[in-house]
Residue frames relative to the residue before (quaternion, step in Angstrom):
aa qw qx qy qz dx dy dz
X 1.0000 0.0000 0.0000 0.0000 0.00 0.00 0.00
X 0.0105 0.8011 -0.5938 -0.0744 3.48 -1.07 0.00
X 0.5368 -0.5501 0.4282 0.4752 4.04 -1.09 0.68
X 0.7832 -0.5002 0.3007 0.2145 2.93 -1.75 1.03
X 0.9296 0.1257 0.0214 0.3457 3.37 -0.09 0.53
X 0.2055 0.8644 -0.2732 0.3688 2.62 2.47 0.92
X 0.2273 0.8276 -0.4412 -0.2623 3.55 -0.50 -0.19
X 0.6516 -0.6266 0.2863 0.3176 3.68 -1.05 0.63
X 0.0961 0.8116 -0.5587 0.1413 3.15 -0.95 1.05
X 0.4404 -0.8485 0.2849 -0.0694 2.77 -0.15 1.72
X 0.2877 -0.6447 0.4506 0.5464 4.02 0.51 0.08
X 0.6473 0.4989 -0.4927 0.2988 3.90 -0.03 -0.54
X 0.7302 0.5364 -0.1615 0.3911 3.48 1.67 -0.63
X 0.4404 0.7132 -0.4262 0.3402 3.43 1.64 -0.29
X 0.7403 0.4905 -0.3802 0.2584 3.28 0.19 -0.26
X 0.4800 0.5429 -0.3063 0.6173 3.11 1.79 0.29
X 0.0479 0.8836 -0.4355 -0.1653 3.23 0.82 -0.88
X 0.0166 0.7894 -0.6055 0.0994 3.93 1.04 1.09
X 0.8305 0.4049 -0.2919 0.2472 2.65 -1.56 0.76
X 0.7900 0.3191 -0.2485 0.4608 3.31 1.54 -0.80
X 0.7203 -0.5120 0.4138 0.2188 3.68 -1.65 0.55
X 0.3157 -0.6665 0.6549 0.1650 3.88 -1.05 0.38
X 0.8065 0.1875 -0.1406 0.5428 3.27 0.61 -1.26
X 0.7367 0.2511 -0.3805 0.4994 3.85 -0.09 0.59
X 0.6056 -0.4106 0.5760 0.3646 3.72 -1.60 0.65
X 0.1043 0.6294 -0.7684 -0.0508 3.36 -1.56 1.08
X 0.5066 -0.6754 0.5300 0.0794 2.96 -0.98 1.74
X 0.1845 -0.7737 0.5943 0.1191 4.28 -0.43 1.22
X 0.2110 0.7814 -0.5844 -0.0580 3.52 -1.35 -0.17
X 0.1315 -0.6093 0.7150 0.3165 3.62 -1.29 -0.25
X 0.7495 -0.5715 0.2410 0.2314 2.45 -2.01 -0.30
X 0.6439 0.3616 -0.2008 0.6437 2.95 1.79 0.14
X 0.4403 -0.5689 0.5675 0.4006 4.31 -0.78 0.04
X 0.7086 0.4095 -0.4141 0.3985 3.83 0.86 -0.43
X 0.5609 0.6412 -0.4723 0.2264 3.59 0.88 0.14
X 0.4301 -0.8382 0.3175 0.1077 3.58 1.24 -0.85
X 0.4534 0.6230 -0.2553 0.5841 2.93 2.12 -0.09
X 0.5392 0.5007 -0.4690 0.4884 3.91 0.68 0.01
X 0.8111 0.4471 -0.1395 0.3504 2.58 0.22 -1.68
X 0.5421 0.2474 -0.4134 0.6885 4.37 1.43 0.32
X 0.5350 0.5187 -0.5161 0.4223 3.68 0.38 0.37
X 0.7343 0.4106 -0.1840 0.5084 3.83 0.84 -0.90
X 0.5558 0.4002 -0.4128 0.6004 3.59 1.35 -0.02
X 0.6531 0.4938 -0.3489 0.4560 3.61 0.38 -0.53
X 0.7080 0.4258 -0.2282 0.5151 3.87 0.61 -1.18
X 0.7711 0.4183 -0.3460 0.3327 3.31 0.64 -0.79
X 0.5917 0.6386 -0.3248 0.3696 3.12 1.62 -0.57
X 0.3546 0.7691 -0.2370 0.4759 3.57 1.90 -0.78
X 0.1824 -0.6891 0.5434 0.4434 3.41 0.70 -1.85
X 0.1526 0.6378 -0.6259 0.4221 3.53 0.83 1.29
X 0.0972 -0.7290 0.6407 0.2205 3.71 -0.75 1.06
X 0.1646 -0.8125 0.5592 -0.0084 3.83 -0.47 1.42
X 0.0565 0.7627 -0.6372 -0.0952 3.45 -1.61 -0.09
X 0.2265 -0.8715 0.4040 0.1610 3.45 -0.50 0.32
X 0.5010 -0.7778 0.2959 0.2375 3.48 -0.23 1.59
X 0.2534 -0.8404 0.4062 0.2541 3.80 0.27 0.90
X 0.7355 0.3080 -0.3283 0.5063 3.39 -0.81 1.00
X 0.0451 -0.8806 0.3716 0.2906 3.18 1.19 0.29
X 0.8164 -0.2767 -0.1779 0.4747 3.76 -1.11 -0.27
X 0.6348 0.6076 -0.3472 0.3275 3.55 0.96 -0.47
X 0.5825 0.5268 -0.4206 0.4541 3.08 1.41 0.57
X 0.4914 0.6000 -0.3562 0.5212 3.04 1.39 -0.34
X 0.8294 0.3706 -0.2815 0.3091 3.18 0.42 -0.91
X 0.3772 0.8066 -0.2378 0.3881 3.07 1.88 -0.37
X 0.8138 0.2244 -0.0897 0.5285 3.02 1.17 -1.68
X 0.5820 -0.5516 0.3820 0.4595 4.07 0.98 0.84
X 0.2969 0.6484 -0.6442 0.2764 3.86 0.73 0.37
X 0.7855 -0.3302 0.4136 0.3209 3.47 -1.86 0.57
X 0.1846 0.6766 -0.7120 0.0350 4.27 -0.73 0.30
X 0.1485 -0.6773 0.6801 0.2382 3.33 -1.59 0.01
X 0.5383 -0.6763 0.4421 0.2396 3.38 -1.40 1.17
């Protein structure tokens, strides 16, 4: 699953960075908080000027806490 309206972005792909916004907060995660890849994804993007944040607990918190996923 993944949050509504997520899109994938692989580390081989960041340097393209498809998919993400200048003007609005895109919000990074994996699927776990122990992976660490958001979080050098949001130092990297943000450095870019990508205004980023990174969703804490990543998705399995979400899913953890009944928040919205899509199958």
């Amino acid at each position: 699953g993944h949050v509504p309206g997520a899109v994938n972005l692989p580390k081989e792909k960041w340097d393209a960075a498809e998919g993400l916004k200048k003007d609005k907060i895109n919000v990074l995660y994996c699927y776990t908080q122990q992976r660490h890849l958001a979080a050098n994804a949001a130092l990297e993007f943000a450095a870019r000027g990508f205004p980023v944040m990174e969703l804490e607990g990543g998705f399995e918190g979400l899913e953890g806490n009944e928040l919205e996923v899509e199958k």
